[in-house]
TORKOL-4160 file (C-alpha; in steps of 0.2 Angstrom, whole numbers, padded with zeros to 4 digits, m for minus):
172
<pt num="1" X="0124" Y="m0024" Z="m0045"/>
<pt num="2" X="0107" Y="m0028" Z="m0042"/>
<pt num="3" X="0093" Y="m0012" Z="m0043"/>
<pt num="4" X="0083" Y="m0015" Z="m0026"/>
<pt num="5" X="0068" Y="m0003" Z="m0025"/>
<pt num="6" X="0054" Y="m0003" Z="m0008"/>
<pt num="7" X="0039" Y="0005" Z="m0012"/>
<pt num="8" X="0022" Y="0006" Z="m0004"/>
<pt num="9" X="0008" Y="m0002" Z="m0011"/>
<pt num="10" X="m0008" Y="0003" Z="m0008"/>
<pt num="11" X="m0019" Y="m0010" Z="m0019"/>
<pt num="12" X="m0015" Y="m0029" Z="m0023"/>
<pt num="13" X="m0020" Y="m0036" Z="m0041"/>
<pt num="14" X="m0020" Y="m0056" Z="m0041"/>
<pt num="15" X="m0001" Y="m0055" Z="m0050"/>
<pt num="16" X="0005" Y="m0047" Z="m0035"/>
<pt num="17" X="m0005" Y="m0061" Z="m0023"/>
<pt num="18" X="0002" Y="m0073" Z="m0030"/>
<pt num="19" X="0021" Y="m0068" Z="m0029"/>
<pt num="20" X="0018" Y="m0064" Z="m0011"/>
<pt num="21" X="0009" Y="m0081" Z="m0009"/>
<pt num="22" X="0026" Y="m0089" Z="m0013"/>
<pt num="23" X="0038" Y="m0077" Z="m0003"/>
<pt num="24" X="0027" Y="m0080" Z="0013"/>
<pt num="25" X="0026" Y="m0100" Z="0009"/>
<pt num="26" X="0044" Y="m0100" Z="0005"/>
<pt num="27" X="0050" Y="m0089" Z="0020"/>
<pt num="28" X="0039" Y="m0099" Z="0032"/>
<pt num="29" X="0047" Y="m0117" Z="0026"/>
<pt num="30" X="0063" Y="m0109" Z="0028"/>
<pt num="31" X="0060" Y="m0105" Z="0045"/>
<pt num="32" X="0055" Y="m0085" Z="0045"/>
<pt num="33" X="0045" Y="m0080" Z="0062"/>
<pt num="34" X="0031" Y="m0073" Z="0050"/>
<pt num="35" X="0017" Y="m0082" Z="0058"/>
<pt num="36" X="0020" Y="m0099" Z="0053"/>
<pt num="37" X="0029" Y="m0113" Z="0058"/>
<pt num="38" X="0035" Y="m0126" Z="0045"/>
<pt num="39" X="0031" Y="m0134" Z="0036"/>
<pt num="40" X="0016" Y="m0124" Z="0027"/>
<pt num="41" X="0008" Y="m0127" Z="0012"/>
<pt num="42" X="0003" Y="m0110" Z="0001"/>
<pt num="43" X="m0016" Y="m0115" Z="0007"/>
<pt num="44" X="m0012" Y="m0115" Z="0026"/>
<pt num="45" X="m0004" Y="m0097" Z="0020"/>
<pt num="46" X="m0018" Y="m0090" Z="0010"/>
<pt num="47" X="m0031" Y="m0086" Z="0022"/>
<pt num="48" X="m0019" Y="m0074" Z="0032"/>
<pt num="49" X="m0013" Y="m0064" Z="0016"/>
<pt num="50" X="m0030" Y="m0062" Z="0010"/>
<pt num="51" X="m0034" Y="m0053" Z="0027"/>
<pt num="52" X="m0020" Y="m0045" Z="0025"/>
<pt num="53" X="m0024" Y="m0039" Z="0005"/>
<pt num="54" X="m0042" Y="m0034" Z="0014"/>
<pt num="55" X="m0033" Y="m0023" Z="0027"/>
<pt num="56" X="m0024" Y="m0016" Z="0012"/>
<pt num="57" X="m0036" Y="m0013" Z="0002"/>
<pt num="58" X="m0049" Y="m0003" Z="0018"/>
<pt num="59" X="m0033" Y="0007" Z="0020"/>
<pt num="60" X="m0029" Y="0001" Z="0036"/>
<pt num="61" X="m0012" Y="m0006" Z="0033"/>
<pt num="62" X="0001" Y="m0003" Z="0020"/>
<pt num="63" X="0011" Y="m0013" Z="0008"/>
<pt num="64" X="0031" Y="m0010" Z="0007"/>
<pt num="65" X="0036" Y="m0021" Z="m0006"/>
<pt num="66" X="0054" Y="m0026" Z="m0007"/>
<pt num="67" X="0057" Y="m0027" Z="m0028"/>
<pt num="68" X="0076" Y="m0033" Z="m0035"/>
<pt num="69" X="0074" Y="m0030" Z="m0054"/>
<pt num="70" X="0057" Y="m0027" Z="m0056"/>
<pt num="71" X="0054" Y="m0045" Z="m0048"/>
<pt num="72" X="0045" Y="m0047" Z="m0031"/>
<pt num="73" X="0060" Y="m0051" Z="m0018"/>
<pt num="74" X="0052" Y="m0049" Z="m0001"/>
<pt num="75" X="0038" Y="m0036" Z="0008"/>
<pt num="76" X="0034" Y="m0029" Z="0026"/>
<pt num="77" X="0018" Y="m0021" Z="0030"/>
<pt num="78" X="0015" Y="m0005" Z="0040"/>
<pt num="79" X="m0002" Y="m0006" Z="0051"/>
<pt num="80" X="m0007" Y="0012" Z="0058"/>
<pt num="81" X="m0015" Y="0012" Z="0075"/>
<pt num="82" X="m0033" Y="0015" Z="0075"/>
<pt num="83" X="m0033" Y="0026" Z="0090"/>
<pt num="84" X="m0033" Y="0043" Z="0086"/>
<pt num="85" X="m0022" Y="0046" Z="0101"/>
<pt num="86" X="m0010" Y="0035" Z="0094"/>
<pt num="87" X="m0009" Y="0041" Z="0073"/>
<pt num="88" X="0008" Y="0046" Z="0076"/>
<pt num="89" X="0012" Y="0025" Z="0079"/>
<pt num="90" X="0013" Y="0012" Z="0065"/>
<pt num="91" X="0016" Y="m0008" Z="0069"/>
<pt num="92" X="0028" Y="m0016" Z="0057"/>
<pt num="93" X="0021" Y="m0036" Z="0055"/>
<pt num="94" X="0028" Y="m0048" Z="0043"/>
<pt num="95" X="0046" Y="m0043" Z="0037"/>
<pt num="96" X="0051" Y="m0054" Z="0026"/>
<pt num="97" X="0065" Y="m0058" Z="0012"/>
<pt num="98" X="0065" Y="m0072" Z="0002"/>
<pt num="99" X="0074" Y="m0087" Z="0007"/>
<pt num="100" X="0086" Y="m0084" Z="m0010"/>
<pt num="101" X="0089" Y="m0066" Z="m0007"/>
<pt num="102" X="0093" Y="m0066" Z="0013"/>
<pt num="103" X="0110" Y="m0063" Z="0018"/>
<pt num="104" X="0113" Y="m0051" Z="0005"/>
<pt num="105" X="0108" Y="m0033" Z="0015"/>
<pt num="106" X="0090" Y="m0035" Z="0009"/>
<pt num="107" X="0083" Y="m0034" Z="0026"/>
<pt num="108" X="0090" Y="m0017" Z="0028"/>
<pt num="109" X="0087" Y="m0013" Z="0014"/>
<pt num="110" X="0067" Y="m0017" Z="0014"/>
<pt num="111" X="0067" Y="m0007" Z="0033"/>
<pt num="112" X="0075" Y="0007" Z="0027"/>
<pt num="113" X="0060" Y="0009" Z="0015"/>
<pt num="114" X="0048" Y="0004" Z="0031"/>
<pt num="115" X="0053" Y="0021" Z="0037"/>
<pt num="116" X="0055" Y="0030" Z="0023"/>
<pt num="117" X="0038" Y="0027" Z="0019"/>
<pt num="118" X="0032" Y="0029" Z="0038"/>
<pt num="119" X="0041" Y="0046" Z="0038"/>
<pt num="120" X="0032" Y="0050" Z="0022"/>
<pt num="121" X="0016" Y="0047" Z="0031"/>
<pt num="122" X="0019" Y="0057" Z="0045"/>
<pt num="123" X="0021" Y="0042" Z="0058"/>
<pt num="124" X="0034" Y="0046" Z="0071"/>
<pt num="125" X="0035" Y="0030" Z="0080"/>
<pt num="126" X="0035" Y="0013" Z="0074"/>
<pt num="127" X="0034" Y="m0003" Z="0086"/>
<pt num="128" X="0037" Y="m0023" Z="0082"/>
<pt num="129" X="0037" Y="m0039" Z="0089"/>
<pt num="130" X="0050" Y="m0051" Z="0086"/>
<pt num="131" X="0051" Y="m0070" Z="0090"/>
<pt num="132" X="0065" Y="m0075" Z="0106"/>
<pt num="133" X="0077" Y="m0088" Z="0100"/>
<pt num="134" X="0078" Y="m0081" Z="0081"/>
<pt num="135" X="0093" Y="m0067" Z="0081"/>
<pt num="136" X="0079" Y="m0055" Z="0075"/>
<pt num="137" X="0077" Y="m0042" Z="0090"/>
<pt num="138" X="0099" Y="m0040" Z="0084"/>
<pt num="139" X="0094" Y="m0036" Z="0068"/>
<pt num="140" X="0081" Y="m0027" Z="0075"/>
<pt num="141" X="0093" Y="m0016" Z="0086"/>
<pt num="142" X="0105" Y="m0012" Z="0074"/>
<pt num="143" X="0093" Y="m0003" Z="0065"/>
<pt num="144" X="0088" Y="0008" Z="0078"/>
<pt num="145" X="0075" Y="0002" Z="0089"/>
<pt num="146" X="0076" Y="m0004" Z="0106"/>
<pt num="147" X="0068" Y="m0018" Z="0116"/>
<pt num="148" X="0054" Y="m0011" Z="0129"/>
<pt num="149" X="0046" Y="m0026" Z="0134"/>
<pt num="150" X="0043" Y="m0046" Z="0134"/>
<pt num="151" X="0028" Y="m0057" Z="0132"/>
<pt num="152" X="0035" Y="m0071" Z="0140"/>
<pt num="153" X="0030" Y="m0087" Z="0131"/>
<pt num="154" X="0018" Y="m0079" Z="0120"/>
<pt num="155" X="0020" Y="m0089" Z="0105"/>
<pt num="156" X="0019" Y="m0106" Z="0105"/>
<pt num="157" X="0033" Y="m0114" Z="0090"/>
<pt num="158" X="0026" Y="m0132" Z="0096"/>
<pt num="159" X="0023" Y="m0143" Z="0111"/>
<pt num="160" X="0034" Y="m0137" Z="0126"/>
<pt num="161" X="0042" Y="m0124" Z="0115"/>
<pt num="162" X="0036" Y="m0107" Z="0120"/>
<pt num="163" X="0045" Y="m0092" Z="0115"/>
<pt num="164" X="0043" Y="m0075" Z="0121"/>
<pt num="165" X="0039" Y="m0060" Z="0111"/>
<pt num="166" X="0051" Y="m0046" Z="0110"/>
<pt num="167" X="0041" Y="m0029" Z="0109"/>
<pt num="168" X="0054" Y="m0015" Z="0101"/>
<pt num="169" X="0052" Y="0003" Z="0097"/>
<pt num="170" X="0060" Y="0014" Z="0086"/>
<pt num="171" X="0057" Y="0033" Z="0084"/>
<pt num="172" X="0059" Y="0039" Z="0067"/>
């Protein structure tokens, strides 16, 4: 059996760029809803993860990576609201196991850590989107959250194929 291990990372050496260079490129041409659609090259990819390090980095977003082994297996990250009405919310952007590993309970595995590290903030809510037309909101729900809303047809997959965006919520 496999060690699996999620843990929040609040700094991102040029190792750890890398690997989640890869997973992104790799989820992306496999078909992930994590921004992208195939096929991407690690450059199209690379501008959005470096904004993502630099949100990181301000501590204005958090970092759960997903390890199997010691090795780098997928990530998630945990954006607090900047309101300070709204601190007791956290979005969760970019879940993501890589292509190899899915199917295998990682998923669930890399979200139970997304709330455990949420809780250990103090978050008490924590809301998503999710892409129509990928079975995501499904695994979405079964882990506890529930649809409140649609954008319709606010993300554009290519010519004539709009998708709407499925806005969930799950209290912690």
């Amino acid at each position: 059996m496999s060690a699996a291990e999620v843990q929040a990372v609040a700094a991102v050496d040029e190792a750890l760029r890398r690997e989640l260079l890869t997973c992104w490129t790799d989820v992306s041409n496999a078909g992930g809803a994590v921004g992208f659609v195939p096929p991407v090259t690690e450059d199209d990819v690379a501008p959005a993860l470096d904004e993502l390090v630099r949100r990181v980095r301000e501590g204005r977003a958090l970092l759960a990576l997903l390890t199997v082994d010691g090795a780098t297996t997928g990530f998630a990250v945990l954006a607090r609201a900047a309101s300070p009405l709204r601190q007791h919310w956290a979005t969760v952007f970019r879940v993501q196991v890589h292509p190899s590993r899915q199917g295998t309970g990682l998923g669930r595995v890399l979200m139970a850590g997304v709330h455990a590290i949420a809780r250990d903030e103090g978050l008490e809510f924590l809301h998503l989107g999710a892409r129509a037309g990928t079975g995501a909101d499904a695994f979405y729900r079964r882990l506890g959250y529930r649809e409140v809303g649609r954008l319709p047809g606010a993300v554009r997959v290519g010519p004539g194929d709009d998708r709407d965006e499925i806005l969930l919520v799950c209290r912690l």
